[in-house]
N, CA, C and O atoms as CSV, one atom per row, in Angstrom:
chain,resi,resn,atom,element,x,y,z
A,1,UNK,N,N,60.718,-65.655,-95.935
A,1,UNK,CA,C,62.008,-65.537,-96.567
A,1,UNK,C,C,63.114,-65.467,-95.531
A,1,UNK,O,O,63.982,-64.595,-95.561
A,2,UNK,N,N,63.036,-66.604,-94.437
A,2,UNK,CA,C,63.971,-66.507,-93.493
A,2,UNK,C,C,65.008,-67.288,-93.859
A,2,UNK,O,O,65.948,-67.409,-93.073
A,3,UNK,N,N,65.019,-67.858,-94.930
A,3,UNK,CA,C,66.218,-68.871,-95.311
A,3,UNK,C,C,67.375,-67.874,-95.955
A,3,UNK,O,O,68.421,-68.337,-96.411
A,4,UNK,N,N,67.069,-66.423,-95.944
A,4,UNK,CA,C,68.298,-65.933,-96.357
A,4,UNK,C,C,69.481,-65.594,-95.016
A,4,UNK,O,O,69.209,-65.187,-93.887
A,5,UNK,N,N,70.358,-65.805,-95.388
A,5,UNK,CA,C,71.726,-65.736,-94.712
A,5,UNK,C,C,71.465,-65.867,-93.346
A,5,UNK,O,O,72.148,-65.109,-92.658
A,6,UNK,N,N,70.602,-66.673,-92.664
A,6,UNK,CA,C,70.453,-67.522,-91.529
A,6,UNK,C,C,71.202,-68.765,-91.821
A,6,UNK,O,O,71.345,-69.459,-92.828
A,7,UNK,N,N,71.791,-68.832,-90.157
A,7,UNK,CA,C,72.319,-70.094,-89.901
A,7,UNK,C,C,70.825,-70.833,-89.332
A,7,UNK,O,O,70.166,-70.279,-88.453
A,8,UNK,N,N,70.409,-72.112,-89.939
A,8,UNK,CA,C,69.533,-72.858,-90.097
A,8,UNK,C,C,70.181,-74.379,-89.449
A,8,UNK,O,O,71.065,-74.993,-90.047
A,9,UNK,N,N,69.530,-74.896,-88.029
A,9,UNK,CA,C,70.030,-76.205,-87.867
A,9,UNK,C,C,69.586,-77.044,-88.401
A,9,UNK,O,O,70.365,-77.961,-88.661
A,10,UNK,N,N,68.387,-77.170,-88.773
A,10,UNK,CA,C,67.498,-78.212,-89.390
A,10,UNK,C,C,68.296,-78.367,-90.628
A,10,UNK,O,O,68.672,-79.465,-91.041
A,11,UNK,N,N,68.535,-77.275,-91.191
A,11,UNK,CA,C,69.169,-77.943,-92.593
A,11,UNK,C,C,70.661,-78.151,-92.738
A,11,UNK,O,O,71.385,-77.999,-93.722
A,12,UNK,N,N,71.001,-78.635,-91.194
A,12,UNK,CA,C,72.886,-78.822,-91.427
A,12,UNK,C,C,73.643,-77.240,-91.726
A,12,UNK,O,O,74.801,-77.052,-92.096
A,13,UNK,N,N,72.972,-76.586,-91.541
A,13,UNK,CA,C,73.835,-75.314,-92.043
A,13,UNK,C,C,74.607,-74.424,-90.666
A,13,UNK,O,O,75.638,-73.920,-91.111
A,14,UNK,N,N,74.442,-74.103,-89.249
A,14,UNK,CA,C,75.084,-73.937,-88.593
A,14,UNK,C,C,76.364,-74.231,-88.395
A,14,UNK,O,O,76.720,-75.322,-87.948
A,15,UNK,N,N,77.051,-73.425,-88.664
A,15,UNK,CA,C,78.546,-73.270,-88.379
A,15,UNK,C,C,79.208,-72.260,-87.865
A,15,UNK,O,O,80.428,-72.092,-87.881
A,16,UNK,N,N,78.046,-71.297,-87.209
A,16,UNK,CA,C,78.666,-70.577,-86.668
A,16,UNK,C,C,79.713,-69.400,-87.399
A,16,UNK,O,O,80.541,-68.801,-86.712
A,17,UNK,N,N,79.574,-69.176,-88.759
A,17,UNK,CA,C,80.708,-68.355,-89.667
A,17,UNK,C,C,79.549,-67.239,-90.373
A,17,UNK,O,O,78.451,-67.492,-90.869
A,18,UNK,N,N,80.026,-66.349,-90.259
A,18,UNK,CA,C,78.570,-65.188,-90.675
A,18,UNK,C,C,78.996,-64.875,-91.890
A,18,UNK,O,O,80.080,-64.489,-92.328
A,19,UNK,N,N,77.484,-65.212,-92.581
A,19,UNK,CA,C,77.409,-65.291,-94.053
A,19,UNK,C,C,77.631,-64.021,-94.685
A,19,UNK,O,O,78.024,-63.051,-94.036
A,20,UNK,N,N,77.359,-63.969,-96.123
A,20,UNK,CA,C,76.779,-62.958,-97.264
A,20,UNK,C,C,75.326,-62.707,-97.420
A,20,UNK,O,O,74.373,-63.475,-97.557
A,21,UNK,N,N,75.423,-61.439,-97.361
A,21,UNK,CA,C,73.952,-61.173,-97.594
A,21,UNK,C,C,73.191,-62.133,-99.110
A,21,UNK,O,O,71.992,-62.071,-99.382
A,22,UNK,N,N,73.912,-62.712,-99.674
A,22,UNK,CA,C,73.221,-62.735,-101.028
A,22,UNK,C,C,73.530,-64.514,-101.259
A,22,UNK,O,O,74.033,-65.170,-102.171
A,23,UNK,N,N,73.126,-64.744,-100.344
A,23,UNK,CA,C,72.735,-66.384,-100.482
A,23,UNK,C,C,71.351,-66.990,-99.848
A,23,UNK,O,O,70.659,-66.685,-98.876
A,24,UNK,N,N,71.301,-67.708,-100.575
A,24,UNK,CA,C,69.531,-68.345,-100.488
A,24,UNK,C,C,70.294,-69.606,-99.741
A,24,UNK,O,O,71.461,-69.842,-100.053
A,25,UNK,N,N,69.672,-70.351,-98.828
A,25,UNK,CA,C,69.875,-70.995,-98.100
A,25,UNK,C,C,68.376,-72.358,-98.784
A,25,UNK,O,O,67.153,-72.264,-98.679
A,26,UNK,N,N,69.022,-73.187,-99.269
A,26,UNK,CA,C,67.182,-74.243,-99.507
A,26,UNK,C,C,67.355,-75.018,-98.918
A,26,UNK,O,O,68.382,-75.610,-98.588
A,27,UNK,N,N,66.203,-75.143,-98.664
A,27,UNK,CA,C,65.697,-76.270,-97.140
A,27,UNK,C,C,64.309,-76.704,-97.444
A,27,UNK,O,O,64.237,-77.215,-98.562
A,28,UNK,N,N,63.258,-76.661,-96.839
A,28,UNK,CA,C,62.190,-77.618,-96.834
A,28,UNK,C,C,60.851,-76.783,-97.202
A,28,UNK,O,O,59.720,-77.266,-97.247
A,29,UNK,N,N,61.196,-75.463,-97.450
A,29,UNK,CA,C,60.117,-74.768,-97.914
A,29,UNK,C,C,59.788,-74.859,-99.547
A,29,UNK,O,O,60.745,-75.068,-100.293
A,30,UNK,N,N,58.550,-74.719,-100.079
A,30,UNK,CA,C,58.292,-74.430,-101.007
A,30,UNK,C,C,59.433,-74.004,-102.162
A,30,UNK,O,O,60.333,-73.188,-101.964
A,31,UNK,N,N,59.219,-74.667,-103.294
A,31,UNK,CA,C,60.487,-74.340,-104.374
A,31,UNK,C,C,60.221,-72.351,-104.269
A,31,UNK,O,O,61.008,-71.427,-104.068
A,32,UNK,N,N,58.715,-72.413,-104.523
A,32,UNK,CA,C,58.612,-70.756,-105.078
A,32,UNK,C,C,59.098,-69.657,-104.134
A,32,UNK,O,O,59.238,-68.476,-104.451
A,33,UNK,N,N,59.409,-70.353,-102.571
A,33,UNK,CA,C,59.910,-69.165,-101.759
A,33,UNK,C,C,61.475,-68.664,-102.138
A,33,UNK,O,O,62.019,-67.565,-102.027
A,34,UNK,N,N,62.015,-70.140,-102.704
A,34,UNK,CA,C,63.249,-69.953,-102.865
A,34,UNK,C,C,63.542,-68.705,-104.189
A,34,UNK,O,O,64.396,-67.818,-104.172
A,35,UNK,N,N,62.675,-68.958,-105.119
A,35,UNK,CA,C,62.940,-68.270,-106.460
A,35,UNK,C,C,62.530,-67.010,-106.326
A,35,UNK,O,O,63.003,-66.065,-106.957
A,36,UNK,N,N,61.557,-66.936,-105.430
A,36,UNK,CA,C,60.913,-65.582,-105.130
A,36,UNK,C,C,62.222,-64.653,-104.376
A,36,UNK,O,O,62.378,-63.458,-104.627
A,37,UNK,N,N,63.031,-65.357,-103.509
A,37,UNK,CA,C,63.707,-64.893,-102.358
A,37,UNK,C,C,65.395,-64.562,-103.374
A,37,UNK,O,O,66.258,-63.715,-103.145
A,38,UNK,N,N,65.340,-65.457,-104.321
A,38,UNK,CA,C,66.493,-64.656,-105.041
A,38,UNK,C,C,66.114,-63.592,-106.223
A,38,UNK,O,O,67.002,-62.932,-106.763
A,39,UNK,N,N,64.820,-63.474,-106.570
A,39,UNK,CA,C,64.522,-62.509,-107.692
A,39,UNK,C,C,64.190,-60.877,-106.756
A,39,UNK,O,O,63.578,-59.898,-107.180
A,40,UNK,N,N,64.770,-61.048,-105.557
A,40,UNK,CA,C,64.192,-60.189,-104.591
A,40,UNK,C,C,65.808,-59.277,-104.233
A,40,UNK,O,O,66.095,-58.154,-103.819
A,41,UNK,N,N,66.535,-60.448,-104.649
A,41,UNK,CA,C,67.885,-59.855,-103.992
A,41,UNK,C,C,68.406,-59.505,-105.680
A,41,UNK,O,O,68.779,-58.331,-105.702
A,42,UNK,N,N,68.526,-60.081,-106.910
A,42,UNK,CA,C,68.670,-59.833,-107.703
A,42,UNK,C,C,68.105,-58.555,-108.067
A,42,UNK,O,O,69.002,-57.869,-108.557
A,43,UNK,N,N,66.930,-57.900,-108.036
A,43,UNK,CA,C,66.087,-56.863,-108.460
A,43,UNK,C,C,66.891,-55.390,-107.078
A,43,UNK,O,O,66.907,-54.181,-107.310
A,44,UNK,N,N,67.358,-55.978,-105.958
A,44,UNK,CA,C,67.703,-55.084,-105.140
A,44,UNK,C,C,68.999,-55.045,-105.498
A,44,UNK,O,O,69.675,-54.794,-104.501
A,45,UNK,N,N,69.732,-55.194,-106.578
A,45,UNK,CA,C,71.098,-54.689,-107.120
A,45,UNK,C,C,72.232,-55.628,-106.512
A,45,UNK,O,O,73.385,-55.215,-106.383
A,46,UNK,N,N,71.888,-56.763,-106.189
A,46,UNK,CA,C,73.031,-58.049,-105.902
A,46,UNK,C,C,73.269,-58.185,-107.200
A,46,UNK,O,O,72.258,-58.300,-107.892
A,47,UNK,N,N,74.698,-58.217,-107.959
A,47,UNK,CA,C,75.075,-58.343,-108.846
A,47,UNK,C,C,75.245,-60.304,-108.883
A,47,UNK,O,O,75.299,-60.905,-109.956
A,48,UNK,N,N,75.286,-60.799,-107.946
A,48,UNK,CA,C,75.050,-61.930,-108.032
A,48,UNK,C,C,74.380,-62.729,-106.883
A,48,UNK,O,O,74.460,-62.245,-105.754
A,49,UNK,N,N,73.784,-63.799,-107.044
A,49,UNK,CA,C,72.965,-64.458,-105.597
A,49,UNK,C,C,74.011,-65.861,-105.465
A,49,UNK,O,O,74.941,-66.020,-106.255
A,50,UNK,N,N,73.792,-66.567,-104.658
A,50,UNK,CA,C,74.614,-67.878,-104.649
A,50,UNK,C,C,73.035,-68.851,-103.807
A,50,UNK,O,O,72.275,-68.399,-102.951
A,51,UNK,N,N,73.010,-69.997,-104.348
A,51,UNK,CA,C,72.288,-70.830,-103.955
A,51,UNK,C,C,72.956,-71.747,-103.768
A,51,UNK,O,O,73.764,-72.329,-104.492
A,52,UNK,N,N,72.413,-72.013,-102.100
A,52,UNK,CA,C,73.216,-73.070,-101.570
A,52,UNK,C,C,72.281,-74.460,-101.049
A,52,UNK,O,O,71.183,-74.246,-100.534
A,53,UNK,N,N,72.750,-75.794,-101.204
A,53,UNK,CA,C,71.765,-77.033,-100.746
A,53,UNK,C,C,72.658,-77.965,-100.535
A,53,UNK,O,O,73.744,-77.980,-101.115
A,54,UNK,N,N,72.177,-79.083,-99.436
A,54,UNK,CA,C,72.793,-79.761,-99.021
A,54,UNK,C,C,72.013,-81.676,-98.787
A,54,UNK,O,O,71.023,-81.900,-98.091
A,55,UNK,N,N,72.457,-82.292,-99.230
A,55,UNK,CA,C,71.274,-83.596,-98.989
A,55,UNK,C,C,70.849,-83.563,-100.110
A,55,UNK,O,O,71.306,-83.336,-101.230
A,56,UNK,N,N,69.230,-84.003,-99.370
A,56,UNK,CA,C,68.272,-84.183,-100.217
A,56,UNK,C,C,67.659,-82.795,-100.665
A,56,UNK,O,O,66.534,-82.979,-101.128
A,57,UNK,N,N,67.951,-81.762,-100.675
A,57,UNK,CA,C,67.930,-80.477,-100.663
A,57,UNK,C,C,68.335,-79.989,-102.124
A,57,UNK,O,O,67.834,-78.969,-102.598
A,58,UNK,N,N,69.394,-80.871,-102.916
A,58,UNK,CA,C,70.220,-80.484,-103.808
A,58,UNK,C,C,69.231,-80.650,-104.933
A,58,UNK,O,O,69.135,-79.598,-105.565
A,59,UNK,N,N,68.715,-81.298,-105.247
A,59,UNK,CA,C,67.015,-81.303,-106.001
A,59,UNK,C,C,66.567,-79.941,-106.131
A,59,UNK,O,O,66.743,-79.426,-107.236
A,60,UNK,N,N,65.997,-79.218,-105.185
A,60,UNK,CA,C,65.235,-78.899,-104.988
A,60,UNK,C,C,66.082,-77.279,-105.555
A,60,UNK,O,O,65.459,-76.294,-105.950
A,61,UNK,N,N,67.223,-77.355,-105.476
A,61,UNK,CA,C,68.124,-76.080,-105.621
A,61,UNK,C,C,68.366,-76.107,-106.659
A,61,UNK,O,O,68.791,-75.006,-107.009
A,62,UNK,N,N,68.318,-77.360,-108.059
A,62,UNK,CA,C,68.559,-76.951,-109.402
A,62,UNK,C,C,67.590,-76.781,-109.723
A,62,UNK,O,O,67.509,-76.005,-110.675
A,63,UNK,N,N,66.087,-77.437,-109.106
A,63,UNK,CA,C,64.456,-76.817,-109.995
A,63,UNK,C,C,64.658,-75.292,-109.479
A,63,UNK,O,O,64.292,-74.350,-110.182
A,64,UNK,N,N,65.053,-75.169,-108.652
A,64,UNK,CA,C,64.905,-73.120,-108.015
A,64,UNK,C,C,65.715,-72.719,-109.243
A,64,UNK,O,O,65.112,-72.061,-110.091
A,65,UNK,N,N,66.560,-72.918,-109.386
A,65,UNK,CA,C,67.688,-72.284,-110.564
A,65,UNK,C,C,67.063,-72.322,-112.460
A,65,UNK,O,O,67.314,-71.654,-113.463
A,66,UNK,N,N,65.872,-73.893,-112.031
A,66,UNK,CA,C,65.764,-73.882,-113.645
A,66,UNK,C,C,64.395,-73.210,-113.819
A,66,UNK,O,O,63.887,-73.162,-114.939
A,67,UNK,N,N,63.701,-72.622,-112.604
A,67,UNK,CA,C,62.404,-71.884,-112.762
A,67,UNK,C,C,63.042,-70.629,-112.910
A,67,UNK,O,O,62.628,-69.981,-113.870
A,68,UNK,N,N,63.793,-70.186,-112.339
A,68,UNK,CA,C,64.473,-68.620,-112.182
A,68,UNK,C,C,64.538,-68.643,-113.671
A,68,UNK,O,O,63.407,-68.341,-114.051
A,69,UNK,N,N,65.345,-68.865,-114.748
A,69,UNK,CA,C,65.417,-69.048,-115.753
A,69,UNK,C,C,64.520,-69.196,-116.913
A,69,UNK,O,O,64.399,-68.525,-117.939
A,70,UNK,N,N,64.035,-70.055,-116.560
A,70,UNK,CA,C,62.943,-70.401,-117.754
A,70,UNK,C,C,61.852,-69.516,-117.326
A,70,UNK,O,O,61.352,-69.114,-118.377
A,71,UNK,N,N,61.252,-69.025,-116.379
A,71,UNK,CA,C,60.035,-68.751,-116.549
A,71,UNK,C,C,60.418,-67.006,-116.008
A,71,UNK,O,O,59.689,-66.301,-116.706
A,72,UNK,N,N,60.898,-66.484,-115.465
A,72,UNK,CA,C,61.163,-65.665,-114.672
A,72,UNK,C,C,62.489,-64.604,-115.158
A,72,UNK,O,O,62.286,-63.421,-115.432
A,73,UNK,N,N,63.268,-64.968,-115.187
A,73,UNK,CA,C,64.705,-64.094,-115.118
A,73,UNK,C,C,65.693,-64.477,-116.653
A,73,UNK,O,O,66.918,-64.548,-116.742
A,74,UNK,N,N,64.720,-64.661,-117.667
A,74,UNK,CA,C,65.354,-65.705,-119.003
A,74,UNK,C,C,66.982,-64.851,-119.006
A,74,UNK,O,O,67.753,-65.573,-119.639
A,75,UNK,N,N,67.595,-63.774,-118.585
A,75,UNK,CA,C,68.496,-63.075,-119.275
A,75,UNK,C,C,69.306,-63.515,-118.233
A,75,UNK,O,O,70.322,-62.836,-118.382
A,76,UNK,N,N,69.585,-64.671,-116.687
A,76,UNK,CA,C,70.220,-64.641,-116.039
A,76,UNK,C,C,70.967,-65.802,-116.648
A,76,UNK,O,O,70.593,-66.562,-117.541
A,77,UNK,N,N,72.291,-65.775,-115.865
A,77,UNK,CA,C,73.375,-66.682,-116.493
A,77,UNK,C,C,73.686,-67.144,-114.812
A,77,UNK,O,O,73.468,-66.704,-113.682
A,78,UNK,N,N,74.498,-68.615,-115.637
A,78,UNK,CA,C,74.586,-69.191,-114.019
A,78,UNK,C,C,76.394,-68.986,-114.596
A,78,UNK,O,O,76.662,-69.137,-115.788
A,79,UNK,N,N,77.351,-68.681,-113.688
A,79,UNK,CA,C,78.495,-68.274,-113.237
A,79,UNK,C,C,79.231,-69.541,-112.606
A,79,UNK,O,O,80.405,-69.757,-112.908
A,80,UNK,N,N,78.941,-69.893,-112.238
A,80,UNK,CA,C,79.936,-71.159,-111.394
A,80,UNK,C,C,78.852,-72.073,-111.188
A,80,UNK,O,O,77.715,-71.601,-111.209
A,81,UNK,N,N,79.069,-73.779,-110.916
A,81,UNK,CA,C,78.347,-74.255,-110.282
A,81,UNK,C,C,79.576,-75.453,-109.204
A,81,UNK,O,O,80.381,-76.252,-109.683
A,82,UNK,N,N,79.387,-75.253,-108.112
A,82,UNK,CA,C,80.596,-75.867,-107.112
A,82,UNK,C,C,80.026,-77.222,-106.516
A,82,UNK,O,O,78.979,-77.013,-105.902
A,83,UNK,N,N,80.357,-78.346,-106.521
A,83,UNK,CA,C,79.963,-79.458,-105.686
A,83,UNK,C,C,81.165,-80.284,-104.969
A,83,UNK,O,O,82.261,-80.552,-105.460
A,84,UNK,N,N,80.687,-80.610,-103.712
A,84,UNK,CA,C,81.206,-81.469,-102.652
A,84,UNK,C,C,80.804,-81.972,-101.392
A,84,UNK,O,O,79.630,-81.943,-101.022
A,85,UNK,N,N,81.677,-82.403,-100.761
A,85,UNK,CA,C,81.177,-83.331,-99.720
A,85,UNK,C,C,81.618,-82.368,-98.236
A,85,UNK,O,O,82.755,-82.026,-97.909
A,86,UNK,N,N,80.730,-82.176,-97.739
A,86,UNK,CA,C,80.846,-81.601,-96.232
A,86,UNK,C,C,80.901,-82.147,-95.006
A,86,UNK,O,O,79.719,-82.432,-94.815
A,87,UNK,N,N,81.661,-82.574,-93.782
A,87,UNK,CA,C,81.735,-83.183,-93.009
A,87,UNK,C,C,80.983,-82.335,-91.862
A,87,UNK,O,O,81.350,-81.275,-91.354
A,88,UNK,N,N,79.481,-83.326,-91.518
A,88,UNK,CA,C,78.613,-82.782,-90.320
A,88,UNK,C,C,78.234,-83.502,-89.467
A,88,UNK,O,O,77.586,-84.536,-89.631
A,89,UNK,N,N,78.739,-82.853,-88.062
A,89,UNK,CA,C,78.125,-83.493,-86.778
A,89,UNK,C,C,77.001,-83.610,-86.476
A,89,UNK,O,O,76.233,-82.655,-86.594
A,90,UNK,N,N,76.614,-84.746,-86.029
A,90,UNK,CA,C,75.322,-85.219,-85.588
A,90,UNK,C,C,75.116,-85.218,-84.272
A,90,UNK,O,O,76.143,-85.396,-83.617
A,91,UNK,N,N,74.007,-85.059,-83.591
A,91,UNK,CA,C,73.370,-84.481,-82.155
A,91,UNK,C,C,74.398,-85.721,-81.251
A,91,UNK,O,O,74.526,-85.519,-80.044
A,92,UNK,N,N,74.975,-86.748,-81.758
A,92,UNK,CA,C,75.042,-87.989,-80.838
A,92,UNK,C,C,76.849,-88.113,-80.908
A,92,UNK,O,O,77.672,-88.858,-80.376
A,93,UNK,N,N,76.919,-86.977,-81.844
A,93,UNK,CA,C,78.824,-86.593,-81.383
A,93,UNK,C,C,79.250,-87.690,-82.707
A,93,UNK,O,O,80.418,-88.077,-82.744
A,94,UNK,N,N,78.562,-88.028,-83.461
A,94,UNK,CA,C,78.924,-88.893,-84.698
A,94,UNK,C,C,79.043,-87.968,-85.939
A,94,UNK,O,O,78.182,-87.111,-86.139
A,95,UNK,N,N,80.273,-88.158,-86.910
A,95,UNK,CA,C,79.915,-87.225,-88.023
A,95,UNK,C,C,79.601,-88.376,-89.145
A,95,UNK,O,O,79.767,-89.596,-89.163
A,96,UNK,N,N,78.798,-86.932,-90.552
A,96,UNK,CA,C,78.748,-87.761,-91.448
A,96,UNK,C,C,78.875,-86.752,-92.435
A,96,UNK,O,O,78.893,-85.534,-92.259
A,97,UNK,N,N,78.979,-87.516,-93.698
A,97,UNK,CA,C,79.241,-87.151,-94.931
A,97,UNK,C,C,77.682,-86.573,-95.882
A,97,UNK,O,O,76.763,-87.316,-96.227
A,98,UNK,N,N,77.782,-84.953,-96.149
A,98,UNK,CA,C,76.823,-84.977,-97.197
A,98,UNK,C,C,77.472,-83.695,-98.084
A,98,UNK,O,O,78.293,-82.802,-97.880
A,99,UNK,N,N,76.549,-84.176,-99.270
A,99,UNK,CA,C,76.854,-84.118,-100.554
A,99,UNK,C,C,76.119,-82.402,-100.546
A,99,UNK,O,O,75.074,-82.164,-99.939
A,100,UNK,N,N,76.834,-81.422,-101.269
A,100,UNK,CA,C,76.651,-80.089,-101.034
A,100,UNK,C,C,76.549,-79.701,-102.581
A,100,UNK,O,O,76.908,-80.444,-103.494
A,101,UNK,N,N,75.955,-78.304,-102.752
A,101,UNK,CA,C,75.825,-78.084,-104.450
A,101,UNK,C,C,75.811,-76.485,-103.927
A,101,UNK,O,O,75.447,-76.229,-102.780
A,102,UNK,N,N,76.356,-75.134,-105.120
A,102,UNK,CA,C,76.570,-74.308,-104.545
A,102,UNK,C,C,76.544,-73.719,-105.966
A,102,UNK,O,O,77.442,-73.897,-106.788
A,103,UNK,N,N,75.540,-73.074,-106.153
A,103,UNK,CA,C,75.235,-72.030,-107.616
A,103,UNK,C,C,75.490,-70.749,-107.777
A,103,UNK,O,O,74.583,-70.074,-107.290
A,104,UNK,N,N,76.298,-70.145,-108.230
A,104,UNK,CA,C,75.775,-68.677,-108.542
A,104,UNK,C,C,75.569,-68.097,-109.669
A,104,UNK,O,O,76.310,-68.061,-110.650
A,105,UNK,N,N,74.221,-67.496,-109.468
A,105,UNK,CA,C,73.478,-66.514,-110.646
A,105,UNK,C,C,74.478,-65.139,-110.462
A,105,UNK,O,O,75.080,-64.709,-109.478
A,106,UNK,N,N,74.349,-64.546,-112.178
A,106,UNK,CA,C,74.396,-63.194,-111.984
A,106,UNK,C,C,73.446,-63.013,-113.556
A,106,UNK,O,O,72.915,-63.744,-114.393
A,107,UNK,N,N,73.712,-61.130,-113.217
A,107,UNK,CA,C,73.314,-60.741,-114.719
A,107,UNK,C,C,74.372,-61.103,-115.867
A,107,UNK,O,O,74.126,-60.831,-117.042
């Protein structure tokens, strides 16, 4: 459960700006670490979590959101859902454009 509020290079997420404790970061692990890793912060009195994905990543962050729900947390409500485009540098000093998705659960 290291994808919480780590800056992560592999998944474009380094920026150097220090997060919130109460964001799930999805990246390339298993859907269930993700759902596990917000029913963990939810149950520890985060009145809300934020799930964040970026890429091909953004998949993988609405099945986390629609397992939390359906099978797991039926009484949670999703609060906002935010999408856009993020401008990220690449190792070779080139930027590019990706597509970002940004959820938050509460009770």
């Amino acid at each position: 459960m290291s994808d919480i509020a780590t800056a992560d290079v592999e998944n474009g997420f380094d920026d150097g700006v220090e997060e919130a404790l109460n964001i799930v970061r999805i990246g390339k692990k298993p859907i269930m670490n993700y759902v596990v890793a917000c029913m963990t912060l939810l149950n520890n009195g985060d009145a809300e979590v934020m799930v964040r994905a970026r890429g091909q990543s953004i998949t993988k962050a609405v099945e986390t959101v629609d397992m939390l729900r359906r099978a797991f947390l039926k009484n949670i409500k999703v609060h906002s859902v935010d999408i856009g485009t993020e401008e990220v540098k690449r190792e070779d000093g080139s930027t590019a454009s990706l597509s970002m998705i940004e959820i938050v659960l509460g009770h």
